[in-house]
C-alpha positions as CSV (number, residue, x, y, z in Angstrom):
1,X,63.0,-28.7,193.1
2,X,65.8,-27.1,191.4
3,X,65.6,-23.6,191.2
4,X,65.0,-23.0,187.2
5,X,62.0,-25.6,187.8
6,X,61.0,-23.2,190.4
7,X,61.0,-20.3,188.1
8,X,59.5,-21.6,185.3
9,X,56.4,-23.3,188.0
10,X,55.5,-20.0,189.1
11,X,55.9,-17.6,185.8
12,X,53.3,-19.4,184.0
13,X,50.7,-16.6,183.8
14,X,47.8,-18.6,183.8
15,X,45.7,-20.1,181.0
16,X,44.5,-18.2,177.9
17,X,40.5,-17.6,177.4
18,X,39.1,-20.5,176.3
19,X,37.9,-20.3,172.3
20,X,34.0,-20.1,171.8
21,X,32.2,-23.1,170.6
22,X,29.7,-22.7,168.1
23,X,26.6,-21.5,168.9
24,X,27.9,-21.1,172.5
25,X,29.0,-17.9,174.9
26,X,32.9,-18.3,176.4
27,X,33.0,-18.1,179.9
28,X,35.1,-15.7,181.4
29,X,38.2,-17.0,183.3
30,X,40.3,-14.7,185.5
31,X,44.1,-15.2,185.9
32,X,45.0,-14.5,189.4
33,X,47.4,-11.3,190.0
34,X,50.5,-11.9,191.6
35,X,49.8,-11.3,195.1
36,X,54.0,-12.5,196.7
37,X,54.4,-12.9,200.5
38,X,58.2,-12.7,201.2
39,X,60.1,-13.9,203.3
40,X,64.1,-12.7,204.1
41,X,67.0,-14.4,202.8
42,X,67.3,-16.6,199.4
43,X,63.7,-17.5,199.2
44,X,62.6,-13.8,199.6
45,X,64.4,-13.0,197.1
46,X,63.6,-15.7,194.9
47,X,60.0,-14.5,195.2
48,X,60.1,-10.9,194.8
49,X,62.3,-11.8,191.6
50,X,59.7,-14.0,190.4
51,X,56.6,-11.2,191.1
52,X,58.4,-8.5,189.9
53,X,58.4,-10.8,186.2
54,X,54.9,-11.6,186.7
55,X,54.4,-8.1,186.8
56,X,55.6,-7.7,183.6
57,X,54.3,-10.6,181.8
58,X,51.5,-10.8,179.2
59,X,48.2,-12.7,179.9
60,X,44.8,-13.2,178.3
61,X,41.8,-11.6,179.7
62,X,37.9,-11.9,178.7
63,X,37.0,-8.1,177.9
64,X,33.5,-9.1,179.5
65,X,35.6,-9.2,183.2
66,X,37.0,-5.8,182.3
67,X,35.8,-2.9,184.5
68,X,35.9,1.0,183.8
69,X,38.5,2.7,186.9
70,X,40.0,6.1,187.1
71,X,39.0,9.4,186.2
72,X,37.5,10.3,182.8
73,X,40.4,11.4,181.0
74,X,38.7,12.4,177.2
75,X,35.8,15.2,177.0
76,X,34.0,14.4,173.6
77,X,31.3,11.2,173.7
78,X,32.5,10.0,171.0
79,X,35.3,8.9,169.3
80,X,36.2,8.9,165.7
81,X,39.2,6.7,165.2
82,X,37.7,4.1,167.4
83,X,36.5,2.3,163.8
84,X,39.6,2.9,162.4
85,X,41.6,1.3,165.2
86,X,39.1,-1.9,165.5
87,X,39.7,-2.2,161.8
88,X,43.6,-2.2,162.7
89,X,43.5,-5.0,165.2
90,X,41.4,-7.0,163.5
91,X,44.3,-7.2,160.5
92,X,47.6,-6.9,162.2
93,X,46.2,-8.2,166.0
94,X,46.8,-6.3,169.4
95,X,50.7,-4.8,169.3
96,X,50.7,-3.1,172.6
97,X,48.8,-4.4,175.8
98,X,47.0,-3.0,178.1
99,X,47.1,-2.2,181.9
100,X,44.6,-3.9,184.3
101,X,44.6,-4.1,188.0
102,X,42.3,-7.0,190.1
103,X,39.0,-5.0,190.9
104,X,39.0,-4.6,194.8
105,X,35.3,-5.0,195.1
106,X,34.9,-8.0,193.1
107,X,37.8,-10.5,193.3
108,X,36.6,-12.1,190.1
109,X,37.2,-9.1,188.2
110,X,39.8,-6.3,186.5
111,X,39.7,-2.5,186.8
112,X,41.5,-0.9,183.8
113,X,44.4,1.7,184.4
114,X,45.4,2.6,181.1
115,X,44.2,1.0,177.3
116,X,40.4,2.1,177.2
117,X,40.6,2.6,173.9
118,X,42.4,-1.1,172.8
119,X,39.8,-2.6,175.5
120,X,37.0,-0.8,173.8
121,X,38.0,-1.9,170.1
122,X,38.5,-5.5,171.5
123,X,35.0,-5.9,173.0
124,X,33.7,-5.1,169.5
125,X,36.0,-7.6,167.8
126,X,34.9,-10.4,170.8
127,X,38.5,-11.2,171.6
128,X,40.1,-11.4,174.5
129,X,42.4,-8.7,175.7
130,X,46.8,-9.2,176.1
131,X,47.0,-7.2,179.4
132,X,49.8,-6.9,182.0
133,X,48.2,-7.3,185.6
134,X,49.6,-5.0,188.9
135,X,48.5,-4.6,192.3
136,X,47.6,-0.9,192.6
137,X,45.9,1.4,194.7
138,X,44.0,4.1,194.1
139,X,46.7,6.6,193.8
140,X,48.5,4.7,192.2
141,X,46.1,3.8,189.8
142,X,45.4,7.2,189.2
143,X,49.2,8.0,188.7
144,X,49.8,5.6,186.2
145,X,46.7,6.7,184.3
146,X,47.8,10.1,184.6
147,X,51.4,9.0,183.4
148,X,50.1,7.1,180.2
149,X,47.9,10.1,179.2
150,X,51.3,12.7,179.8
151,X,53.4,10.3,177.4
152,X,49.8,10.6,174.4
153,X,50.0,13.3,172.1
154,X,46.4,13.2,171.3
155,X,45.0,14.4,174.7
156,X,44.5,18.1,174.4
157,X,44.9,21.1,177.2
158,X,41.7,21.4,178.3
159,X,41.7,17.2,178.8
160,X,44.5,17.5,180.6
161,X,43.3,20.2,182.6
162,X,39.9,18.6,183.4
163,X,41.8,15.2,184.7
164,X,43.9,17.7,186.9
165,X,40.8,19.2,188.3
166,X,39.1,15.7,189.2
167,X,42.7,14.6,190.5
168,X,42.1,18.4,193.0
169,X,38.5,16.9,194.1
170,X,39.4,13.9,194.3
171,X,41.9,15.0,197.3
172,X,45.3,14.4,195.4
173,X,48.0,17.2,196.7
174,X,49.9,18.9,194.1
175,X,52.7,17.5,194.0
176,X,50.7,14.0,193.2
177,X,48.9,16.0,190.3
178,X,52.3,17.0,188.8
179,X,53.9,13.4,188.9
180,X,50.8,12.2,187.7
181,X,50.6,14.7,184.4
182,X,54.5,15.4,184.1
183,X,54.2,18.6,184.6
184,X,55.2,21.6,187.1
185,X,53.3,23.4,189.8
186,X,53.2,26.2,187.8
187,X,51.5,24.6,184.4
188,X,49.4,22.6,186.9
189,X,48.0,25.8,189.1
190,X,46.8,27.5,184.9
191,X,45.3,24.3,184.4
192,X,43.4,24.4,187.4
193,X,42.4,28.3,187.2
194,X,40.9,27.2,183.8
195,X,38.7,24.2,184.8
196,X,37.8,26.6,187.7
197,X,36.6,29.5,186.1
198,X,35.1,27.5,182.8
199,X,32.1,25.9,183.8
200,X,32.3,22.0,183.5
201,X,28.8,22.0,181.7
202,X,30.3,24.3,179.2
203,X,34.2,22.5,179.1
204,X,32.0,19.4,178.0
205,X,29.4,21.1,175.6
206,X,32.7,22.5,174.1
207,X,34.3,19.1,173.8
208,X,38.6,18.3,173.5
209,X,39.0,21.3,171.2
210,X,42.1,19.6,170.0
211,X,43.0,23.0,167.7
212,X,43.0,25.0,170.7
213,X,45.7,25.7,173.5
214,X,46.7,26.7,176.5
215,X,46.8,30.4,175.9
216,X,43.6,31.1,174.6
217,X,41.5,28.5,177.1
218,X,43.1,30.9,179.4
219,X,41.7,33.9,177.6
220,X,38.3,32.4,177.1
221,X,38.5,32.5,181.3
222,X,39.7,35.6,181.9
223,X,36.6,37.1,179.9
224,X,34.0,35.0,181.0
225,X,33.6,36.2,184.3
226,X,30.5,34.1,185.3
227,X,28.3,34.6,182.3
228,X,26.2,31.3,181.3
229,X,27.2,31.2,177.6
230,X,26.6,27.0,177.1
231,X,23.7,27.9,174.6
232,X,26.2,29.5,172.4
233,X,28.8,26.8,172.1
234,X,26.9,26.0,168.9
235,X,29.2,24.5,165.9
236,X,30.1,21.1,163.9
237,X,33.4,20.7,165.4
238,X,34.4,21.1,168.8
239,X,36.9,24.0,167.8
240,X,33.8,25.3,165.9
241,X,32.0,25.5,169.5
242,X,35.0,26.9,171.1
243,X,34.8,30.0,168.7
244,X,31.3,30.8,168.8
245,X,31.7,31.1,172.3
246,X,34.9,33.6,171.7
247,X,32.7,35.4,169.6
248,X,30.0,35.5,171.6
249,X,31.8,37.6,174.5
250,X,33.8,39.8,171.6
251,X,30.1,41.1,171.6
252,X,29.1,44.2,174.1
253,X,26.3,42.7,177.1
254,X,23.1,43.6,176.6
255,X,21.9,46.5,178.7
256,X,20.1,45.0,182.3
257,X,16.6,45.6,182.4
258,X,15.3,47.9,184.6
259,X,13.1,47.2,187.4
260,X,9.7,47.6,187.3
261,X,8.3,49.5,190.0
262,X,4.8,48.9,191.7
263,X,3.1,51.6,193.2
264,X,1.0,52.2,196.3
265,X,-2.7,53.1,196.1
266,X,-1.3,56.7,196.9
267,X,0.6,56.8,193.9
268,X,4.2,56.3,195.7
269,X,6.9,54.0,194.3
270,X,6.0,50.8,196.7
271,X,8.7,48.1,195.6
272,X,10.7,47.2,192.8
273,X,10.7,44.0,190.9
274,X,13.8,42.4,189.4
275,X,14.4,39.4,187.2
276,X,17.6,38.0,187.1
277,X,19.2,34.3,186.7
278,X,15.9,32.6,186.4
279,X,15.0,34.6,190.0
280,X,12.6,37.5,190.2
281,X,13.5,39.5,193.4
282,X,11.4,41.8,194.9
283,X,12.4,44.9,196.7
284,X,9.8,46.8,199.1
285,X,10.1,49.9,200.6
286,X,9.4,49.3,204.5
287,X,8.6,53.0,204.6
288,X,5.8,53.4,202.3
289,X,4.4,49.8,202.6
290,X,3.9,50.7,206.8
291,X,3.7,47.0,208.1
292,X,2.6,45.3,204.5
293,X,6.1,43.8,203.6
294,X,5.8,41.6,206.7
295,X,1.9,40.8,205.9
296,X,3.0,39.8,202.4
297,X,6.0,37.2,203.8
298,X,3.4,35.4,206.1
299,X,1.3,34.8,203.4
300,X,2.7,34.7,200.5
301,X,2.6,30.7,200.8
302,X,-1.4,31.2,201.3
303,X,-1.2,33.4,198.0
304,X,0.6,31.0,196.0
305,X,-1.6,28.2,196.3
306,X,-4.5,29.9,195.8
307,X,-3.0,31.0,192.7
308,X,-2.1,27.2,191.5
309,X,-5.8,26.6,192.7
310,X,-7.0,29.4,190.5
311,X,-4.5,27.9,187.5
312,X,-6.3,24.4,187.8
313,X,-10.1,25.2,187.8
């Protein structure tokens, strides 16, 4: 076989999803990945030559074999210009494709690396998805997801900085973490000191914040200092929730309340009691209480469930 043949036998990227009869479901068809074996000399090269097009051609993929991979890159649960961009593929078609990898725990399916969005708005159109297919890893996966979020404008800082944190847990050094955002160590380490010190339940109460920046995520940290203020991320937008919260520590702490001492039969201050955090903690003076701090430990399990028992009659 002449080597042109060759060529044009093995970049055929496989056949497009079949159209749906009437009144019946397509069935999903997988187009293989490009998995080369080379060899050295002509052929070897001829093949790697011949993967690396595969690599970048186009196929047609059945949004139903599509799986979620990755980290989560985008904070709010919804998005608003999902409608608008279904609405713009169903008039002028997919433009730009998406990236899928073979799904290493099903070999009938695809992970996707980057396009959730087009993938999304296809599935609710029912067509099938124009994808480029690579063999990746899981850092590279990762990477390349990182990589396509760097090169989006529409990703905000604290985004960003919560897809660096899960790349840190996740066991990816640094340096990975940098390539993967396109950013240096040092932007990368105020990243990380925010989605460390901002609790994740309030980073996603809060939401993208797209109006807010580096500089003052780092300030909301740097006055937080441990206090649970998710209950006050109250507002329409999720800038709106990002200032009540501002506002809420430009107000002075409330005062701690003081303990409430228990005395002895003989009058003397016996223990304190303290509530705190959703944990009441009780203080006894081993001097006063002579031997009764250790008589209450035994049985305080007694004393509770005769409580419950006195609850339930």
């Amino acid at each position: 076989m002449a080597r042109k043949d060759l060529l044009k036998g093995l970049m055929d990227p496989g056949k497009p999803v079949p159209a749906t009869e009437a009144g019946a479901e397509p069935r999903p068809t997988r187009v293989d990945a490009a998995r080369p074996r080379y060899s050295k000399g002509a052929i070897g090269a001829v093949s790697q030559s011949i993967a690396e097009l595969k690599s970048r051609s186009i196929v047609e993929v059945d949004p139903r074999m599509i799986d979620d991979a990755g980290f989560r890159d985008r904070l709010d649960a919804e998005d608003p210009g999902l409608e608008q961009l279904i609405e713009s593929i169903r008039v002028y078609g997919q433009q730009v494709p998406v990236l899928l990898r073979p799904n290493p725990d099903d070999t009938e399916r695809y992970q996707v690396v980057y396009g959730r969005r087009r993938v999304a708005a296809l599935k609710a159109l029912h067509l099938p998805i124009k994808a480029m297919v690579r063999e990746l890893d899981d850092c590279g996966l990762v990477i390349a997801q990182g990589q396509e979020n760097a090169a989006r404008r529409d990703l905000t800082f604290i985004e960003r900085a919560n897809f660096a944190r899960q790349m840190r847990d996740a066991g990816y050094d640094r340096k990975i973490i940098c390539d993967a955002l396109h950013v240096d160590k040092t932007l990368i380490s105020r990243m990380l000191s925010v989605a460390d010190r901002v609790p994740i339940e309030l980073i996603e109460v809060i939401g993208s914040a797209p109006g807010i920046g580096r500089d003052r995520w780092l300030a909301l940290a740097d006055k937080l200092k441990g206090r649970d203020l998710t209950d006050r991320a109250v507002g329409e937008s999720s800038d709106a929730r990002f200032e009540a919260v501002m506002a809420a520590l430009a107000q002075p702490r409330p005062p701690a309340p003081r303990p409430r001492v228990v005395t002895a039969a003989d009058g003397r201050a016996l223990a304190e009691v303290a509530r705190k955090r959703g944990r009441t903690v009780l203080s006894v003076d081993n001097g006063v209480s002579a031997g009764f701090e250790e008589w209450l430990v035994e049985n305080l399990g007694r004393l509770h469930g005769e409580w419950q028992d006195g609850r339930e009659d």
